[in-house]
C-alpha positions in Angstrom: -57.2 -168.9 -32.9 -55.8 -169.1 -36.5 -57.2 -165.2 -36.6 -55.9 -164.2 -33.4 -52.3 -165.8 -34.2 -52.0 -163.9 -37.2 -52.9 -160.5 -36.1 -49.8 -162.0 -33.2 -47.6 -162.4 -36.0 -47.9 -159.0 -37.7 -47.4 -157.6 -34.1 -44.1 -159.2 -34.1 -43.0 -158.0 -37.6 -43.8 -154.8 -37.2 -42.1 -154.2 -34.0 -39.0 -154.0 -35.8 -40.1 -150.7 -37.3 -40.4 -149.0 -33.9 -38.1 -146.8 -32.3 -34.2 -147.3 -33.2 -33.3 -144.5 -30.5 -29.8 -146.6 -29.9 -28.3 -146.9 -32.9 -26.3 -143.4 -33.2 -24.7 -142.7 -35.9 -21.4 -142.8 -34.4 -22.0 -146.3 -33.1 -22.2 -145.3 -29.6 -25.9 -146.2 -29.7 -26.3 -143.1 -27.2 -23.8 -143.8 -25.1 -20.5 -141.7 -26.2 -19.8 -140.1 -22.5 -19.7 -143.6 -20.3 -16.7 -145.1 -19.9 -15.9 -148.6 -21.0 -14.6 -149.8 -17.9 -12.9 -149.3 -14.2 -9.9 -150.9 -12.9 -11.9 -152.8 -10.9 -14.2 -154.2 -13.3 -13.8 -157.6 -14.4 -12.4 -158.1 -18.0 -14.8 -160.5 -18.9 -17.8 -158.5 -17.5 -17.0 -156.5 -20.8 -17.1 -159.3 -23.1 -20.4 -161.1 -22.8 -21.1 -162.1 -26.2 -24.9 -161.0 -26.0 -24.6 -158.0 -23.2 -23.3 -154.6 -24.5 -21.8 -153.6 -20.6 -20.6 -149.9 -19.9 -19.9 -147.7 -16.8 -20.1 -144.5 -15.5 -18.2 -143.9 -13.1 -19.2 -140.1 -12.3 -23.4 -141.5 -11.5 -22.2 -144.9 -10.4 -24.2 -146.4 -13.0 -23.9 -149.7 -14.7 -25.4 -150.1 -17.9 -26.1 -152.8 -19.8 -28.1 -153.5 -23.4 -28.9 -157.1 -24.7 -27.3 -157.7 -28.0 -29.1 -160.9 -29.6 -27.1 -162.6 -32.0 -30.2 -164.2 -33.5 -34.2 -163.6 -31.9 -34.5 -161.0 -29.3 -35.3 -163.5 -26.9 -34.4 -165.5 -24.2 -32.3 -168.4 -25.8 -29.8 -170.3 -23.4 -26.8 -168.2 -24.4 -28.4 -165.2 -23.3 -29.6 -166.7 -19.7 -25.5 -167.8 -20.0 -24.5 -164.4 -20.3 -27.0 -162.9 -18.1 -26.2 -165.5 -15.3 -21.8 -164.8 -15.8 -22.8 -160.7 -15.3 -25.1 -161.2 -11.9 -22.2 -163.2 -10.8 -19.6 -160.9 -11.6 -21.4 -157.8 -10.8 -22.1 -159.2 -7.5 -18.3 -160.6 -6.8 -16.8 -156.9 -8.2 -19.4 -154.1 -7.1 -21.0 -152.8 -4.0 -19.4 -151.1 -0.9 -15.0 -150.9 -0.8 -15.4 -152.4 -4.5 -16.1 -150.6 -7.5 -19.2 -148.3 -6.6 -22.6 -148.6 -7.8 -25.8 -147.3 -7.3 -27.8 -147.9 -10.6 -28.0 -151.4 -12.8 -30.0 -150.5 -16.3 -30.9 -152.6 -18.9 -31.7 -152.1 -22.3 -31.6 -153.4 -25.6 -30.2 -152.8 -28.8 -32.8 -154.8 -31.1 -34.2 -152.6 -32.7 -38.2 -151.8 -32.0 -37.7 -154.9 -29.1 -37.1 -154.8 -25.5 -37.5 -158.6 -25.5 -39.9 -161.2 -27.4 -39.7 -163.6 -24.1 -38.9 -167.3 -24.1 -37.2 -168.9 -26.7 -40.3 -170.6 -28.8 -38.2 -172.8 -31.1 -36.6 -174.3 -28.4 -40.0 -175.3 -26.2 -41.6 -176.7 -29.2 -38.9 -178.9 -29.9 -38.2 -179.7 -25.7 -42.0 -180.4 -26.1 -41.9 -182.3 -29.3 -39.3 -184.4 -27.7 -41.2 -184.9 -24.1 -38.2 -183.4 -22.4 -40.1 -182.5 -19.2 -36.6 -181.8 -17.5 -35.2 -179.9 -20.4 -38.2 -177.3 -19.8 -38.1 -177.2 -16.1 -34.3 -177.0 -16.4 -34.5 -173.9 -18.9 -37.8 -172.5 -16.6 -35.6 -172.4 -13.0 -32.7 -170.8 -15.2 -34.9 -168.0 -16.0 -36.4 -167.7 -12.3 -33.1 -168.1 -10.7 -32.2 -164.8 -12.6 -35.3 -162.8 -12.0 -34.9 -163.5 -8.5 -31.7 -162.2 -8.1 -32.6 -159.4 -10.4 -35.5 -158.8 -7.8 -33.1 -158.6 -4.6 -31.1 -156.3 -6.6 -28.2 -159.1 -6.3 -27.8 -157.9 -2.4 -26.5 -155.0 -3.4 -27.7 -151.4 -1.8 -28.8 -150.4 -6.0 -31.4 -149.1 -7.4 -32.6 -151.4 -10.6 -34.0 -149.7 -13.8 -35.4 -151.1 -16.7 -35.5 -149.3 -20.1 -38.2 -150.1 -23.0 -37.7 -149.0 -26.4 -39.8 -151.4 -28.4 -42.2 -154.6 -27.4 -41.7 -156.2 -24.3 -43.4 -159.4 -24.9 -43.9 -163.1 -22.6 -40.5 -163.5 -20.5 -39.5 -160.1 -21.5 -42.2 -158.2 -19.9 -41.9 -160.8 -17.3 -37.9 -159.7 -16.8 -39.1 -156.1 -16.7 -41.4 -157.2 -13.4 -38.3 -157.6 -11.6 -37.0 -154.2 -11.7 -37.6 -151.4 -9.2 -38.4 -148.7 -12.1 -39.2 -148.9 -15.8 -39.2 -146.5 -18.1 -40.5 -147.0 -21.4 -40.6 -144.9 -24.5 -44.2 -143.9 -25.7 -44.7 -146.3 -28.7 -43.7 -149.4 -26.5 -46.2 -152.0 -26.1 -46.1 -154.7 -23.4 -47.8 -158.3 -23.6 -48.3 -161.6 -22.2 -49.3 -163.8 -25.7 -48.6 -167.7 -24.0 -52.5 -168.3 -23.7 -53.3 -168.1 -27.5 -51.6 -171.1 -28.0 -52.4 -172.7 -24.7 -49.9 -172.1 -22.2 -49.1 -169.3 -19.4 -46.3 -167.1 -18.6 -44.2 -169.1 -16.3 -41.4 -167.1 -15.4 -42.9 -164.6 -12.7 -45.7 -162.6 -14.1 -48.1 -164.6 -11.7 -46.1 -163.8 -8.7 -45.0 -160.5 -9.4 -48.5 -159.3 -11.0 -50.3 -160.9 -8.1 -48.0 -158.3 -5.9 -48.5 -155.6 -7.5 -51.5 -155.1 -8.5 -53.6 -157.8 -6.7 -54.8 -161.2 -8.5 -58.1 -160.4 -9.9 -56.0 -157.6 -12.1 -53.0 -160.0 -12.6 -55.6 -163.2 -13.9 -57.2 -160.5 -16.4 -54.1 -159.1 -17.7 -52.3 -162.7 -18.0 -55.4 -164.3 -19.8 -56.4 -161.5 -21.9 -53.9 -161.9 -24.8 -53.6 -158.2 -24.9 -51.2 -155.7 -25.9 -50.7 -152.5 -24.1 -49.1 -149.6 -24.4 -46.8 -147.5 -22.2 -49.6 -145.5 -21.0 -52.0 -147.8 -20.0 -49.2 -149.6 -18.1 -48.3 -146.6 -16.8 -51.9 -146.0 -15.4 -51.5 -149.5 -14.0 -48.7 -148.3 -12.2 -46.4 -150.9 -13.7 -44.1 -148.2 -16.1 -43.5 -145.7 -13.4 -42.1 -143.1 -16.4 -42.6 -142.4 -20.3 -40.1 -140.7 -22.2 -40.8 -139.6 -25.7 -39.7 -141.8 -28.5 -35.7 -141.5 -28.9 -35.8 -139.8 -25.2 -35.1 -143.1 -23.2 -31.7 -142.7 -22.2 -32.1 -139.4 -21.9 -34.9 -140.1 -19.1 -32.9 -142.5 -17.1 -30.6 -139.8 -17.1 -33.1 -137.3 -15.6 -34.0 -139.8 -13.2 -30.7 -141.0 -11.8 -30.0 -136.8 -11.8 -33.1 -136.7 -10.1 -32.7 -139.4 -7.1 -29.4 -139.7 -6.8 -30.0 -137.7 -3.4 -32.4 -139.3 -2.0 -30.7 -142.7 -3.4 -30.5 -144.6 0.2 -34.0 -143.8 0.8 -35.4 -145.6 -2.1 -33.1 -148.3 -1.7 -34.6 -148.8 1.5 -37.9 -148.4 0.3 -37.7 -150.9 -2.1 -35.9 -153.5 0.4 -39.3 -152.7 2.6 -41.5 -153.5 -0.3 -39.8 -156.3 -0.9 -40.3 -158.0 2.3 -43.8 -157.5 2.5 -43.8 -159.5 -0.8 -41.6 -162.4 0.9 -41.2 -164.1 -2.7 -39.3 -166.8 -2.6 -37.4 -168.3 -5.1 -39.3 -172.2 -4.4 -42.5 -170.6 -5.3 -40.8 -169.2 -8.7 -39.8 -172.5 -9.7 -42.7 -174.4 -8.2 -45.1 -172.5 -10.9 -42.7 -173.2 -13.4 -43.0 -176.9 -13.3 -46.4 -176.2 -13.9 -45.6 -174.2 -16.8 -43.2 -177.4 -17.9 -46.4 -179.4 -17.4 -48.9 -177.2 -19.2 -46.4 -177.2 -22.0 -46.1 -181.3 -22.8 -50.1 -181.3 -22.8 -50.1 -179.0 -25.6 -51.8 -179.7 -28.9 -50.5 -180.3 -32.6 -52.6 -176.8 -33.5 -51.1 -174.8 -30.4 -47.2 -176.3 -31.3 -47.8 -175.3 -35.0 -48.9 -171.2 -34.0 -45.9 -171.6 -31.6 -43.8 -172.7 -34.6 -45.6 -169.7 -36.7 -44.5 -167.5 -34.3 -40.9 -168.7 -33.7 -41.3 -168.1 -37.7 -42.1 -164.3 -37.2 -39.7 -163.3 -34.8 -37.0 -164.7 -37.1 -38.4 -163.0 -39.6 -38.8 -159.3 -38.2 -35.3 -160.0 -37.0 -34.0 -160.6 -40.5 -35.7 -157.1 -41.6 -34.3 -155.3 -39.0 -30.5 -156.7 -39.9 
């Protein structure tokens, strides 16, 4: 375990030394011909404190890069931030509103997509024997990634872009969209069983879907890391760009589909009823998450602690 969690932590550091395709020179972190906003776009929609929000108006596409203030993880002001844009992108967008076909996410931490749940804060929920602070925080997160799912009713296509490790609840997030496209020195992982727990936020249920449950099980209790290809051999990453080429390959796809948009949209709707996911059965794992969580031991709460420890670190480096 101790072996395992070290090799974890390294992992972590070093991500931060992967590709920093966003950060442009000019600041514009890629991004110089997209428009900041639309009449019809909400003021506020612009201002997350955590969300990096742009549109473009001439490809309908909403884009979108998580801006951690601290860990490139899931901490409760990012769900707050993620949960005000659903809401506003679904009040402000979609047919006689402001016009959208695409929703992308990114991020701008460097070398991360996303490290996942927020690890300081579960050891100390656990520490404390908050059962309803974990199951609170767990239905948050599933509440999202079932909107995200159901494209927030909107006729869109979703796209997910990775540029760096996509680790626990970030990979997890990633599940929920209708593409990904990663660059080739991302790396994608499910680390919760080395120190005892699951991933509770979807990767059962969406795993399970796609790929069946015998794959799902092996890839969720393997404690492996891997890379854009294999997941793309998976069929999970349905495109690789070269490193630095992301944008430039969500690009190329929306040029690519963008006649054939309504097909795909219905395509994916289609998919998505033969899945019949419901959010109850989101949450209802979740508890059990919450549950596996308070039976954890004094060695599995200090390599989750180790662990918080690493991801703060690698953060710092990459400041």
């Amino acid at each position: 375990m101790d072996r395992i969690g070290t090799e974890f932590e390294d992992g972590v550091t070093g991500a931060h030394g992967g590709s920093q395709s966003l950060a442009a020179a000019d600041g514009s972190y890629g991004m110089a011909d997209v428009a900041m906003g639309h009449p019809g776009i909400p003021a506020h929609l612009l201002e997350l404190n955590e969300l990096d929000v742009l549109y473009q108006p001439e490809t309908q596409a909403l884009w979108t890069f998580m801006r951690p203030e601290g860990r490139p993880s899931f901490t409760p002001p990012m769900l707050g931030d993620f949960e005000d844009w659903q809401r506003l992108i679904a009040e402000s967008f979609g047919p006689d509103q402001v016009p959208l076909k695409y929703l992308i996410l990114g991020s701008r931490a460097p070398g991360v997509f996303c490290y996942g749940g927020d690890l300081a804060l579960f050891r100390q929920l656990i520490l404390d024997h908050n059962r309803d602070g974990l199951v609170r925080y767990g239905h948050r997160c599933c509440q999202i990634l079932h909107r995200n799912i159901y494209t927030l009713h909107l006729p869109i296509l979703t796209v997910g872009l990775v540029q760096g490790a996509a680790l626990g609840g970030g990979f997890e997030a990633l599940l929920s969209f209708d593409t990904i496209i990663a660059e080739r020195s991302s790396t994608f992982g499910l680390p919760e069983i080395m120190f005892g727990l699951f991933p509770g936020m979807g990767a059962h249920a969406l795993l399970s879907r796609k790929l069946g449950s015998a794959l799902a099980d092996r890839i969720i209790t393997s404690n492996r890391t891997y890379s854009a290809q294999e997941m793309y051999d998976l069929g999970i990453v349905q495109h690789i760009a070269e490193d630095g080429d992301g944008i430039e390959a969500v690009r190329e796809y929306i040029r690519r589909n963008d006649r054939r948009h309504s097909g795909l949209v219905a395509a994916r709707r289609a998919t998505k009823v033969s899945w019949a996911l419901e959010l109850s059965e989101l949450t209802r794992i979740t508890e059990l998450w919450a549950d596996a969580a308070l039976a954890l031991g004094e060695q599995d709460l200090r390599l989750m602690e180790r662990l918080a420890s690493a991801q703060q670190r690698g953060t710092r480096k990459a400041a």
